[in-house]
Backbone as JSON, one array per atom type, in Angstrom:
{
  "sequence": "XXXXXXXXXXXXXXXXXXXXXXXXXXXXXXXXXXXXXXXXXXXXXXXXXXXXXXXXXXXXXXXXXXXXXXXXXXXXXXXXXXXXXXXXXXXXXXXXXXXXXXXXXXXXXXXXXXXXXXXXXXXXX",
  "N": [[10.29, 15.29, -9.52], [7.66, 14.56, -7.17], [5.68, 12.25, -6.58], [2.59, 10.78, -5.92], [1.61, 7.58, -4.99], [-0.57, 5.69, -5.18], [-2.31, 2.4, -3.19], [-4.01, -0.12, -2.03], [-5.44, -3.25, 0.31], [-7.3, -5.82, 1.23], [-7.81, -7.59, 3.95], [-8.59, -11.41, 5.44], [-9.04, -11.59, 8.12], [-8.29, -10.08, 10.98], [-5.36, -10.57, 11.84], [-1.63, -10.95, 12.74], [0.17, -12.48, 10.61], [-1.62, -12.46, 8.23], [-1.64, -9.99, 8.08], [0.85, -8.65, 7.61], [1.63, -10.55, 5.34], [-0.07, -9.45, 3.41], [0.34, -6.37, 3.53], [3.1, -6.94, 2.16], [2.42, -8.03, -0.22], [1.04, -6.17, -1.44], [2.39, -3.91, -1.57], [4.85, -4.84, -2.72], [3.56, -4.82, -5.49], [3.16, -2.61, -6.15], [5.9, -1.27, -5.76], [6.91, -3.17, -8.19], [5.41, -2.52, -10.65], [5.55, -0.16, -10.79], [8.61, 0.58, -10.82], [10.44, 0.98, -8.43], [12.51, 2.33, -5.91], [14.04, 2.2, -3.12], [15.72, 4.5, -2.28], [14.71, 6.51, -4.07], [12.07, 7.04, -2.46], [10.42, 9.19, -0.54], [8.54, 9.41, 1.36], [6.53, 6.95, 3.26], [3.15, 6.32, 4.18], [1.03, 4.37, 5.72], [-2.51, 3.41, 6.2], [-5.17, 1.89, 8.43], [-7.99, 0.3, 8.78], [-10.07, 0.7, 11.82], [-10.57, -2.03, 12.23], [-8.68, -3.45, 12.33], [-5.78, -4.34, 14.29], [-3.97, -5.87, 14.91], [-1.37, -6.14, 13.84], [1.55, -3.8, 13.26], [1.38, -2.79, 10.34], [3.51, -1.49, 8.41], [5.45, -3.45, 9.5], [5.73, -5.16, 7.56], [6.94, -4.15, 5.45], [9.45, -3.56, 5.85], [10.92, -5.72, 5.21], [11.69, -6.21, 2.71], [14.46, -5.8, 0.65], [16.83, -2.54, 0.99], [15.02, -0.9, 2.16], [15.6, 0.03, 5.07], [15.76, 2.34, 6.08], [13.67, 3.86, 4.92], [11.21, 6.62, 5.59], [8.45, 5.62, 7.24], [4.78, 5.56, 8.46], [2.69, 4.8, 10.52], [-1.28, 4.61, 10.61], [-4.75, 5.52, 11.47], [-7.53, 5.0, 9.3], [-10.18, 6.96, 8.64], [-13.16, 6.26, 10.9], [-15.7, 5.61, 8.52], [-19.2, 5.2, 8.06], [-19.97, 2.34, 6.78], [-17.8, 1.77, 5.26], [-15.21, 0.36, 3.79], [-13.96, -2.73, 4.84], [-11.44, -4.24, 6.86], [-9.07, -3.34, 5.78], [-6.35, -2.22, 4.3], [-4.28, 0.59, 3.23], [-2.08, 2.01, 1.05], [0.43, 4.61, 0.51], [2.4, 6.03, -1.26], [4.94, 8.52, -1.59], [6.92, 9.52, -3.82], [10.09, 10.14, -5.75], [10.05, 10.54, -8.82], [10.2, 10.33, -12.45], [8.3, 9.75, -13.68], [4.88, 10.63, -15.58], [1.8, 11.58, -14.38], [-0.5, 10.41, -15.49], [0.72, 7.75, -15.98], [1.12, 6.55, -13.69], [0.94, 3.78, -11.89], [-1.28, 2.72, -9.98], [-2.37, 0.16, -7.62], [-5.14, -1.83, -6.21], [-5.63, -4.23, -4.55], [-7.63, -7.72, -3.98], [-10.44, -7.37, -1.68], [-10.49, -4.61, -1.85], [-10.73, -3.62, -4.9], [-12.58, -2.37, -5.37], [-12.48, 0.06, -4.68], [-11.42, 2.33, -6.35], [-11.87, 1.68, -9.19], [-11.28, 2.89, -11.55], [-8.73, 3.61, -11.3], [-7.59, 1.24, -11.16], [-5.05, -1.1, -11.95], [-4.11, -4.04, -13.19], [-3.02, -6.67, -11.32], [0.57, -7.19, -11.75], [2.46, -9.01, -10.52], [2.47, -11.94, -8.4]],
  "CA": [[8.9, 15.46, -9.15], [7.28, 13.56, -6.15], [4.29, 11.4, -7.39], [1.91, 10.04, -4.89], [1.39, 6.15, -5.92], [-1.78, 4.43, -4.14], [-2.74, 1.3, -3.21], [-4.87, -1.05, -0.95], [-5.44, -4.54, -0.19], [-8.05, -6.19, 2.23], [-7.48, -9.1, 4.68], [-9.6, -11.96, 5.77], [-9.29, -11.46, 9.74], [-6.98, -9.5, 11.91], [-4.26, -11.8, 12.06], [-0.61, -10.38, 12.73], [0.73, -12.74, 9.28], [-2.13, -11.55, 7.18], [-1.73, -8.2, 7.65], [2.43, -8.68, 7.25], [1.85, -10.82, 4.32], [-0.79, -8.57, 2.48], [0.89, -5.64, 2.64], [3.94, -7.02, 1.24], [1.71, -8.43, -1.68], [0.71, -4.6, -1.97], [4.13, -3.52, -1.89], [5.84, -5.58, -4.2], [3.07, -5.24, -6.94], [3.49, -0.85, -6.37], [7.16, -1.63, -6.33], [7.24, -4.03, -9.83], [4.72, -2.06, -11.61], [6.51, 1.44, -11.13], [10.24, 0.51, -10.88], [10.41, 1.98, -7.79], [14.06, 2.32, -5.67], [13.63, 2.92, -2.06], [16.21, 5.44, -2.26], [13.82, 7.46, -4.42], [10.84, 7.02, -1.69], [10.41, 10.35, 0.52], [8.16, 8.84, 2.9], [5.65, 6.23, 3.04], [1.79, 6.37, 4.78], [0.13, 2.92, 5.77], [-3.42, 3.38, 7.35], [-5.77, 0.39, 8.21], [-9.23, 0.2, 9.46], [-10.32, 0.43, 12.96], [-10.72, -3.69, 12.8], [-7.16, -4.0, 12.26], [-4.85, -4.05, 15.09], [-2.76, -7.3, 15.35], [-0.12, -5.56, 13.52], [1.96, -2.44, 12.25], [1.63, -3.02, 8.49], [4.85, -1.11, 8.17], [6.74, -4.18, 9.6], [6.09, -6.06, 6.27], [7.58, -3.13, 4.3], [11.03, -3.68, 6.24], [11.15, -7.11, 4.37], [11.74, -5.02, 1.28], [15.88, -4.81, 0.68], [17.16, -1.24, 1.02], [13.91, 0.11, 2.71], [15.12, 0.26, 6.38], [15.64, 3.61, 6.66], [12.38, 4.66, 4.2], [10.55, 6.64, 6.65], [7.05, 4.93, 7.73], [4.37, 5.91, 9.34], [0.94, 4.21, 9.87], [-2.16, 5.6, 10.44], [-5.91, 4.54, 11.42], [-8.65, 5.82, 8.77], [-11.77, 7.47, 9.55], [-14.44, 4.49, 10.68], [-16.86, 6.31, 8.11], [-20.37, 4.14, 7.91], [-20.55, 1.4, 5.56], [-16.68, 1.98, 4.38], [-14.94, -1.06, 3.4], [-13.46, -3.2, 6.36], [-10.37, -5.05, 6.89], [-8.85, -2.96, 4.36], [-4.97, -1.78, 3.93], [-4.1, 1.27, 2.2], [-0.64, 2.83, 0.81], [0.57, 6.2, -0.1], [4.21, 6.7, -1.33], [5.42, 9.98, -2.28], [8.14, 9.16, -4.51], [10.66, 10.76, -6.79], [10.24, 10.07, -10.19], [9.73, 11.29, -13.99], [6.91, 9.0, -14.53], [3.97, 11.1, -15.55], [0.55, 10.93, -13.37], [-1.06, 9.26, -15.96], [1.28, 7.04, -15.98], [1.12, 6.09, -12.64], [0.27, 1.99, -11.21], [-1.6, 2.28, -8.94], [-2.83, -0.92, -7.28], [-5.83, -2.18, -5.44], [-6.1, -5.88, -4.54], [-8.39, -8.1, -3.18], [-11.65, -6.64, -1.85], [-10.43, -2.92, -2.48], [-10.62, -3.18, -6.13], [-14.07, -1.64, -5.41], [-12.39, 1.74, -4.17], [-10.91, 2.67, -7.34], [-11.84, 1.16, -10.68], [-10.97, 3.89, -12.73], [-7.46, 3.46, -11.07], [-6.87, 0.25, -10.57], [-4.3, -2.08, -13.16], [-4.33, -5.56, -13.46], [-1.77, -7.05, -10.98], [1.32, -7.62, -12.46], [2.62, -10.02, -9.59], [1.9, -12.35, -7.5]],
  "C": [[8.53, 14.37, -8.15], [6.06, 13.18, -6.71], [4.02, 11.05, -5.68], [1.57, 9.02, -5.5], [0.53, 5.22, -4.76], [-1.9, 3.32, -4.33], [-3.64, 0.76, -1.89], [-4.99, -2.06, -1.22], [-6.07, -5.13, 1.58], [-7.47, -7.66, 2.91], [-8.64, -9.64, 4.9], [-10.07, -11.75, 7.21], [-8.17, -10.44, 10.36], [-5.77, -10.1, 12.43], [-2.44, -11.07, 11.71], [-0.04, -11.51, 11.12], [0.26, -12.63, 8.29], [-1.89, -10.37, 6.93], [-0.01, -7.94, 6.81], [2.3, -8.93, 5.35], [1.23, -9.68, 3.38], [-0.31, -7.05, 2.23], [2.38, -5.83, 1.83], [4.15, -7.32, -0.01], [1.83, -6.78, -1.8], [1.74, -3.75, -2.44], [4.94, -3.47, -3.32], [5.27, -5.34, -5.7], [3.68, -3.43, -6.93], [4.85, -0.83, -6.88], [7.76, -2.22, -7.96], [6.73, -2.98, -10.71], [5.41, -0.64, -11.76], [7.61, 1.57, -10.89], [10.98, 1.14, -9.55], [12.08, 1.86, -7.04], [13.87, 2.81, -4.8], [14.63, 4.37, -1.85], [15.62, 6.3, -2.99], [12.41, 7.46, -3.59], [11.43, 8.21, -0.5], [9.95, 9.83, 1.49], [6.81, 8.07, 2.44], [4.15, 5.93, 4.35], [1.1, 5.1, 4.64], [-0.91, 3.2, 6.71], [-4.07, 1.86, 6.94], [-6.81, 0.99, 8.91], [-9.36, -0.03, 10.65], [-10.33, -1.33, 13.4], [-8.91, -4.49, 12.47], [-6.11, -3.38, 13.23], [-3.67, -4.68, 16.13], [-1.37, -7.03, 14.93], [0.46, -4.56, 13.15], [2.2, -2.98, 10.78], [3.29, -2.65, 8.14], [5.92, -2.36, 8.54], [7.47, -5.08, 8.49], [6.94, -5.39, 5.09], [9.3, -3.11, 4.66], [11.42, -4.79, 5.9], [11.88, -6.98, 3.41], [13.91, -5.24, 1.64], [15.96, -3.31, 0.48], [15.62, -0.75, 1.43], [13.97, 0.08, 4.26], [15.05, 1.74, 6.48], [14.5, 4.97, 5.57], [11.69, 5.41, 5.53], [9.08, 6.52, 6.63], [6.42, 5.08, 8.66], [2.5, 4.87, 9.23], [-0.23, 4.85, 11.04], [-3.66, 4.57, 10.74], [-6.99, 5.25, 10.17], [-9.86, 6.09, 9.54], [-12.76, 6.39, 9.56], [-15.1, 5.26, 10.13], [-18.0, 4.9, 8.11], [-20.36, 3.5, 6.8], [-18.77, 1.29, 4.87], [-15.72, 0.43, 4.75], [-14.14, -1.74, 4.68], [-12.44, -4.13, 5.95], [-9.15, -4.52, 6.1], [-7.19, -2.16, 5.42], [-4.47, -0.75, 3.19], [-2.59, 2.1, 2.55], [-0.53, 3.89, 0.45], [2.14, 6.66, 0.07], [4.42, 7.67, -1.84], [6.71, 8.95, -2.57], [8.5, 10.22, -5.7], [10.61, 9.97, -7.92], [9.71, 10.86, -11.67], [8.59, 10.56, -14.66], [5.81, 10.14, -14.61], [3.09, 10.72, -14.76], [0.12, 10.2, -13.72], [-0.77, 8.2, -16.08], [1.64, 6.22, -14.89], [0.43, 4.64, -12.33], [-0.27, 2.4, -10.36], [-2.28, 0.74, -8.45], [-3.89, -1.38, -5.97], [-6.41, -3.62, -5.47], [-7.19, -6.31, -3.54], [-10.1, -7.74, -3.19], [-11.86, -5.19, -1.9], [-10.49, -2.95, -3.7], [-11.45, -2.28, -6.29], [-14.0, -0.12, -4.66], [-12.39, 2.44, -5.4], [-10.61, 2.58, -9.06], [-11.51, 1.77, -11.34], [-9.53, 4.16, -12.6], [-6.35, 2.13, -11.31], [-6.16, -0.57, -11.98], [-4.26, -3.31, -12.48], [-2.97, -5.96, -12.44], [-1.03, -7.7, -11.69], [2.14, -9.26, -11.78], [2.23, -10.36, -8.71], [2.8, -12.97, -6.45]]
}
Protein backbone atom coordinates (compact mmCIF):
# COMPACT_ATOMS: atom_id res chain seq x y z
CA UNK A 1 0.00 0.00 0.00
CA UNK A 2 1.38 3.58 -0.68
CA UNK A 3 0.67 5.90 2.36
CA UNK A 4 1.04 9.57 1.94
CA UNK A 5 3.14 10.81 5.19
CA UNK A 6 3.03 14.79 5.74
CA UNK A 7 4.98 17.17 7.17
CA UNK A 8 6.13 20.89 7.46
CA UNK A 9 8.53 23.02 9.12
CA UNK A 10 8.93 26.92 9.01
CA UNK A 11 12.19 28.94 8.74
CA UNK A 12 13.31 32.19 10.20
CA UNK A 13 14.50 33.99 6.83
CA UNK A 14 15.26 32.78 3.39
CA UNK A 15 18.62 31.69 3.91
CA UNK A 16 20.07 28.84 1.55
CA UNK A 17 21.39 26.77 5.20
CA UNK A 18 18.07 27.29 6.86
CA UNK A 19 16.09 26.02 4.39
CA UNK A 20 18.85 22.88 3.83
CA UNK A 21 19.02 22.45 7.49
CA UNK A 22 15.16 22.55 8.25
CA UNK A 23 14.16 20.32 5.91
CA UNK A 24 16.53 17.78 6.96
CA UNK A 25 15.17 18.32 10.62
CA UNK A 26 11.73 17.49 8.82
CA UNK A 27 13.08 14.59 7.18
CA UNK A 28 14.81 12.79 9.68
CA UNK A 29 11.93 13.18 12.30
CA UNK A 30 9.25 11.58 9.13
CA UNK A 31 12.07 9.16 8.57
CA UNK A 32 12.63 8.02 12.61
CA UNK A 33 9.08 8.17 13.47
CA UNK A 34 7.84 5.82 10.53
CA UNK A 35 10.88 3.54 9.88
CA UNK A 36 11.00 4.60 6.62
CA UNK A 37 13.71 2.96 3.81
CA UNK A 38 14.25 5.08 0.86
CA UNK A 39 13.97 2.13 -1.21
CA UNK A 40 10.33 1.95 -0.12
CA UNK A 41 9.75 5.85 -1.11
CA UNK A 42 7.88 6.19 -4.65
CA UNK A 43 8.38 9.74 -4.92
CA UNK A 44 8.75 12.65 -2.78
CA UNK A 45 6.89 16.43 -3.12
CA UNK A 46 8.67 19.49 -1.36
CA UNK A 47 6.70 22.84 -1.84
CA UNK A 48 7.69 26.17 -0.06
CA UNK A 49 6.13 29.50 0.06
CA UNK A 50 6.49 32.19 -2.42
CA UNK A 51 9.13 33.91 0.27
CA UNK A 52 11.35 31.08 -0.11
CA UNK A 53 13.77 30.97 -2.85
CA UNK A 54 17.46 30.77 -1.67
CA UNK A 55 17.20 27.14 -2.05
CA UNK A 56 15.82 23.74 -3.53
CA UNK A 57 14.75 22.09 -0.26
CA UNK A 58 15.25 18.82 -2.04
CA UNK A 59 19.08 19.35 -1.80
CA UNK A 60 18.89 18.65 2.00
CA UNK A 61 17.04 15.37 1.33
CA UNK A 62 20.20 14.10 -0.74
CA UNK A 63 22.08 14.23 2.69
CA UNK A 64 19.89 11.29 3.60
CA UNK A 65 22.08 7.80 2.80
CA UNK A 66 20.44 5.73 0.06
CA UNK A 67 18.06 8.59 -1.14
CA UNK A 68 19.95 9.70 -4.33
CA UNK A 69 17.98 8.24 -6.67
CA UNK A 70 14.39 8.88 -4.56
CA UNK A 71 12.70 10.89 -7.09
CA UNK A 72 12.14 14.72 -5.92
CA UNK A 73 10.36 17.25 -6.99
CA UNK A 74 9.65 20.71 -5.43
CA UNK A 75 6.95 22.82 -5.84
CA UNK A 76 5.74 26.54 -4.93
CA UNK A 77 2.25 26.61 -2.94
CA UNK A 78 -0.58 28.76 -3.66
CA UNK A 79 0.30 32.47 -2.00
CA UNK A 80 -3.36 32.15 -0.48
CA UNK A 81 -4.03 35.44 1.92
CA UNK A 82 -3.00 35.27 5.38
CA UNK A 83 -1.45 31.52 4.86
CA UNK A 84 1.46 30.79 6.94
CA UNK A 85 4.90 32.15 5.58
CA UNK A 86 8.29 30.83 5.44
CA UNK A 87 6.87 27.52 5.68
CA UNK A 88 8.26 23.97 4.24
CA UNK A 89 6.03 21.23 3.48
CA UNK A 90 6.56 17.32 2.66
CA UNK A 91 4.59 14.66 0.99
CA UNK A 92 6.04 11.09 0.63
CA UNK A 93 4.12 8.45 -0.95
CA UNK A 94 5.61 5.48 0.48
CA UNK A 95 5.23 1.75 0.55
CA UNK A 96 4.30 0.40 3.64
CA UNK A 97 1.82 -1.80 5.92
CA UNK A 98 1.55 0.83 8.47
CA UNK A 99 -2.10 1.67 8.78
CA UNK A 100 -3.33 5.49 8.18
CA UNK A 101 -4.02 5.85 11.57
CA UNK A 102 -1.00 4.92 12.27
CA UNK A 103 0.72 7.26 10.36
CA UNK A 104 3.60 10.20 11.97
CA UNK A 105 3.03 12.75 10.59
CA UNK A 106 5.12 15.77 11.60
CA UNK A 107 4.81 19.49 11.78
CA UNK A 108 7.59 21.57 13.39
CA UNK A 109 8.23 24.84 14.31
CA UNK A 110 5.65 27.47 13.33
CA UNK A 111 3.53 24.84 11.25
CA UNK A 112 2.36 23.03 14.20
CA UNK A 113 -0.61 25.43 13.69
CA UNK A 114 -1.57 23.63 10.28
CA UNK A 115 -2.40 20.41 11.70
CA UNK A 116 -3.04 19.78 15.38
CA UNK A 117 -5.16 16.98 15.05
CA UNK A 118 -2.13 15.47 13.10
CA UNK A 119 0.69 16.50 14.48
CA UNK A 120 3.04 14.00 17.12
CA UNK A 121 5.39 15.13 19.43
CA UNK A 122 8.88 15.17 17.75
CA UNK A 123 10.67 12.26 18.36
CA UNK A 124 14.16 13.79 17.28
CA UNK A 125 16.09 16.35 17.29
Amino acid sequence: MIRGIRGAITVESNDENLILKATERLLGTLIKDNSIEPDHVASVFISVTEDIDAAFPAKGLRTFEGWTYVPVMCMREIPVPGALPLCIRIMLHVNTKIEQQDIRHAYLERAEILRPDLNTQEVSN
